[in-house]
C-alpha atoms as an extended CHARMM CRD file, in Angstrom:
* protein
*
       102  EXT
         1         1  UNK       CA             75.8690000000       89.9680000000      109.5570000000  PROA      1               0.0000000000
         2         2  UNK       CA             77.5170000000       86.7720000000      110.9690000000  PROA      2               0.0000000000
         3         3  UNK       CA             80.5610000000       87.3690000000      113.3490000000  PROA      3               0.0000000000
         4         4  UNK       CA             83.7410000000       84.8230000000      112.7940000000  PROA      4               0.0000000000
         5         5  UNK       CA             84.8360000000       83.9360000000      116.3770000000  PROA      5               0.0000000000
         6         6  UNK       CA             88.0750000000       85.6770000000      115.9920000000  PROA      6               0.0000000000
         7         7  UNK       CA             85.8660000000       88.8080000000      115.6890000000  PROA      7               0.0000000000
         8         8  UNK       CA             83.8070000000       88.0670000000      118.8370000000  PROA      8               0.0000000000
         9         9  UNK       CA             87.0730000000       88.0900000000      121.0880000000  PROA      9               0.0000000000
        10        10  UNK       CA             89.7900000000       90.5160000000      121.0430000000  PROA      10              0.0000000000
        11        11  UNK       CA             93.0340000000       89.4660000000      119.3460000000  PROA      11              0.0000000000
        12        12  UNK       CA             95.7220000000       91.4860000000      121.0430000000  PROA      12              0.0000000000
        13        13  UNK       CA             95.4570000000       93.8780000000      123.3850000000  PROA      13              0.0000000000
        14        14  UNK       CA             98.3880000000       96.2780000000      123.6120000000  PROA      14              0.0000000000
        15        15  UNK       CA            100.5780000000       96.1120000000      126.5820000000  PROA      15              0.0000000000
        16        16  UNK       CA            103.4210000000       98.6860000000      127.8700000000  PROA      16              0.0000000000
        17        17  UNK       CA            106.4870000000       97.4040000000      128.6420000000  PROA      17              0.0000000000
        18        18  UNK       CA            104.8430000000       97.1030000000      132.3390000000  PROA      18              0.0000000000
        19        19  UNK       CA            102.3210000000       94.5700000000      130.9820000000  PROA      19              0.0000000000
        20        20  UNK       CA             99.3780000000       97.2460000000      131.6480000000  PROA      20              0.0000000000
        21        21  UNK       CA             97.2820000000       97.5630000000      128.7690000000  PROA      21              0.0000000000
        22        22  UNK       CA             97.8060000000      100.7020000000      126.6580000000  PROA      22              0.0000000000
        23        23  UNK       CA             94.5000000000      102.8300000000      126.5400000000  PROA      23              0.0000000000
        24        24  UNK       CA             93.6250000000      105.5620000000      123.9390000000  PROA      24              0.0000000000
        25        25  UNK       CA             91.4340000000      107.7370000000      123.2540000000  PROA      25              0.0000000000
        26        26  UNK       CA             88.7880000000      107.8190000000      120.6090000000  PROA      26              0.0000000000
        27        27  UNK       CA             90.2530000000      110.7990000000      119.3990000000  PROA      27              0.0000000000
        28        28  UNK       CA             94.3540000000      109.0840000000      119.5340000000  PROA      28              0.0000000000
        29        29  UNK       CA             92.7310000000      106.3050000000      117.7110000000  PROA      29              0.0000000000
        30        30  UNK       CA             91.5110000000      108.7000000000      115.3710000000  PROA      30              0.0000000000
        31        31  UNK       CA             94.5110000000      110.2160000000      114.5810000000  PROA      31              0.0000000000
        32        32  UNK       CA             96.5730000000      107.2430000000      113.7670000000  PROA      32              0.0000000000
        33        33  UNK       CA             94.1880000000      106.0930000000      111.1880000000  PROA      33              0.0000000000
        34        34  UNK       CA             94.2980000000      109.2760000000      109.8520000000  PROA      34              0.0000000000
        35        35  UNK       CA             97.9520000000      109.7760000000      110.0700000000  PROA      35              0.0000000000
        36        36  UNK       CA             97.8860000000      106.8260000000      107.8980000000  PROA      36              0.0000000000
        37        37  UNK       CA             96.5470000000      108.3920000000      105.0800000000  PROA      37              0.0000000000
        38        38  UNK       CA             99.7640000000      108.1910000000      103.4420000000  PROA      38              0.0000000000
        39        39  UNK       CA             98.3280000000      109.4420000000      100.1840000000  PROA      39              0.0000000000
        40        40  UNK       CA             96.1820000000      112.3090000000      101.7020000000  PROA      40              0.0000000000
        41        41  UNK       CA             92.9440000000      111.1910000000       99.5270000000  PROA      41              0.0000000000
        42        42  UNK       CA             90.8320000000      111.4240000000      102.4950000000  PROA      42              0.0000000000
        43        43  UNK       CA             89.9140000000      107.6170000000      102.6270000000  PROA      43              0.0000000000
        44        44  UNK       CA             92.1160000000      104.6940000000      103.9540000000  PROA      44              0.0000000000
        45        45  UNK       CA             92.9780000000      102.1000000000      101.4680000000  PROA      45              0.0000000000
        46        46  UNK       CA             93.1530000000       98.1880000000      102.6880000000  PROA      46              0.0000000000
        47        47  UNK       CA             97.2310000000       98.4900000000      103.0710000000  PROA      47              0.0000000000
        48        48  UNK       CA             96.8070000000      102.1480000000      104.5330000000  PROA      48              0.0000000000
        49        49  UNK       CA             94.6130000000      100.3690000000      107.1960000000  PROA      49              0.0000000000
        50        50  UNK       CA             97.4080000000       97.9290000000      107.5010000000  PROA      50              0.0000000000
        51        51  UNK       CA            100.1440000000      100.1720000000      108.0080000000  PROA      51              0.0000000000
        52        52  UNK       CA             97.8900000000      101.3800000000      111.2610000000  PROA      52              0.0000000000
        53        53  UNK       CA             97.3600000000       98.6200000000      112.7760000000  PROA      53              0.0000000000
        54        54  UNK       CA            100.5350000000       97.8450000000      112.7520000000  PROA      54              0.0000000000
        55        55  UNK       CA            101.1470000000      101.2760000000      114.7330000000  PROA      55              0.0000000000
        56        56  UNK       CA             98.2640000000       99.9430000000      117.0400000000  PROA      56              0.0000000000
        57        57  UNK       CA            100.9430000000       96.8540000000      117.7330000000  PROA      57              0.0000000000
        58        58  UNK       CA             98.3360000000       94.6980000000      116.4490000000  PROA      58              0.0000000000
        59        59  UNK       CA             99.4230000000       90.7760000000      116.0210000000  PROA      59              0.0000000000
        60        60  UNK       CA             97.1180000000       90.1770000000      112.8680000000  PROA      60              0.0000000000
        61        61  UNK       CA             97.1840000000       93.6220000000      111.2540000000  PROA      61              0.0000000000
        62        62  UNK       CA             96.1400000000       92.2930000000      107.4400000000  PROA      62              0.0000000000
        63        63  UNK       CA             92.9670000000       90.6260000000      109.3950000000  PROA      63              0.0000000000
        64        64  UNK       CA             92.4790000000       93.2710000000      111.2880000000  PROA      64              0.0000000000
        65        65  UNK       CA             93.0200000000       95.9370000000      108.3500000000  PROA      65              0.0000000000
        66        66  UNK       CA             90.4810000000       93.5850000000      106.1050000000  PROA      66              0.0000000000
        67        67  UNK       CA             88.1410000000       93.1270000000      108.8480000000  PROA      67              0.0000000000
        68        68  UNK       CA             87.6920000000       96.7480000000      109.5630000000  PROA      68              0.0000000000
        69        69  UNK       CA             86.9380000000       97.5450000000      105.9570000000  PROA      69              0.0000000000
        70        70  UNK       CA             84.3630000000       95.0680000000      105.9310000000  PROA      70              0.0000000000
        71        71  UNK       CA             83.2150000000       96.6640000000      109.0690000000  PROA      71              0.0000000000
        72        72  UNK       CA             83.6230000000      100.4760000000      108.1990000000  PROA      72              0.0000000000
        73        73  UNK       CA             83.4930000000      100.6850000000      104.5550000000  PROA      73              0.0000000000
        74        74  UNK       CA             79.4800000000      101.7760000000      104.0240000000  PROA      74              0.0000000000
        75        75  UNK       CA             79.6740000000      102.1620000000      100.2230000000  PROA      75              0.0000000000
        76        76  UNK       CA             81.6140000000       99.4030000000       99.3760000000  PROA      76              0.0000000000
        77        77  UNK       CA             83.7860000000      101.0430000000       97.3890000000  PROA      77              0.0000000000
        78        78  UNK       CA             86.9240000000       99.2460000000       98.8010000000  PROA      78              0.0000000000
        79        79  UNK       CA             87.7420000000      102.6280000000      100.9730000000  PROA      79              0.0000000000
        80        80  UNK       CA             87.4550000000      104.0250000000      104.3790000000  PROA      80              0.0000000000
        81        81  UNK       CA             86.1640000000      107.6020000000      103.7460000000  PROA      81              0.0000000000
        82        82  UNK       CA             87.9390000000      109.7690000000      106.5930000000  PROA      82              0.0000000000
        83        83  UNK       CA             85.3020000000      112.1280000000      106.5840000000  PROA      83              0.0000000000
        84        84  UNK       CA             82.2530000000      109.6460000000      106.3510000000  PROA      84              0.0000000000
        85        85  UNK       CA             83.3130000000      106.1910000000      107.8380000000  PROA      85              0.0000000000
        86        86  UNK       CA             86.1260000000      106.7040000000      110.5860000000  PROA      86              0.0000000000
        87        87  UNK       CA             84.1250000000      106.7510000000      113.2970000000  PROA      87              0.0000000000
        88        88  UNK       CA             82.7210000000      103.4310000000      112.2570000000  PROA      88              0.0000000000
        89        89  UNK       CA             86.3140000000      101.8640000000      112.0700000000  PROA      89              0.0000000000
        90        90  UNK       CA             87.1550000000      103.5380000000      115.6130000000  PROA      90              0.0000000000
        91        91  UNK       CA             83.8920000000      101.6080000000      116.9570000000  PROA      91              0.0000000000
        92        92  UNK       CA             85.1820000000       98.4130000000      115.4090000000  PROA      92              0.0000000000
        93        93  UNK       CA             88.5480000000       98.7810000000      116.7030000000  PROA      93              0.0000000000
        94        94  UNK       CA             87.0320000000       99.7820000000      120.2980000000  PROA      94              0.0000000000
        95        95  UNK       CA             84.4550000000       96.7800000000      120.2940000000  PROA      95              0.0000000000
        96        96  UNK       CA             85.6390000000       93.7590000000      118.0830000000  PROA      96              0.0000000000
        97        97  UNK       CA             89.6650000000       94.1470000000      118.8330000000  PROA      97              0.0000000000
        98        98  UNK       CA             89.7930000000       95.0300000000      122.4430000000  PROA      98              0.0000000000
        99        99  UNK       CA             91.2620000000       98.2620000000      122.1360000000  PROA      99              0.0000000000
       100       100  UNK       CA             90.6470000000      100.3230000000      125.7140000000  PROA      100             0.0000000000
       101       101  UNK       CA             89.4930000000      103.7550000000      125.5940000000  PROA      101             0.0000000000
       102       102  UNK       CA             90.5110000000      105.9550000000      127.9040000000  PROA      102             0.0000000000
């Protein structure tokens, strides 16, 4: 798999109102995918994905949300299974968009 530049170098980092960047856990990160589920299907749809990053204060959240699928989504099925494939889109989120765990 080829990497597009944008994904070799984070995008936006979130910053308090300090300027410090934010740091989560794996398990915070977790939870806002999840809590994004606004359907409660148990997978994350491409706008679901969206909606989160935009809670991550994420500058490109349609990338970001596209970019993740195509990172996360194992059966190609156009979902993010929350049992199956979140902990794939919390490694993306943690490596690719500069995210800092805590």
């Amino acid at each position: 798999m080829r990497l597009t530049q944008l994904d070799e170098h984070p995008l936006h980092v979130p910053l308090d109102n300090k300027g410090v960047k934010i740091k989560y856990s794996k398990e915070q990160l977790r939870n806002v995918f999840k809590k994004n589920d606004t359907n409660n299907d148990g997978r994350l749809s491409k706008k679901e994905l969206k909606l989160a990053f935009k809670e991550l204060d994420s500058h490109f959240p349609s990338y970001r949300a596209h970019r993740g699928l195509h990172h996360a989504d194992a059966n190609d099925d156009g979902y993010v299974d929350i049992e199956n494939e979140l902990e794939a889109l919390v490694v993306y989120v943690v490596k690719k968009c500069g995210y800092t765990i805590s």
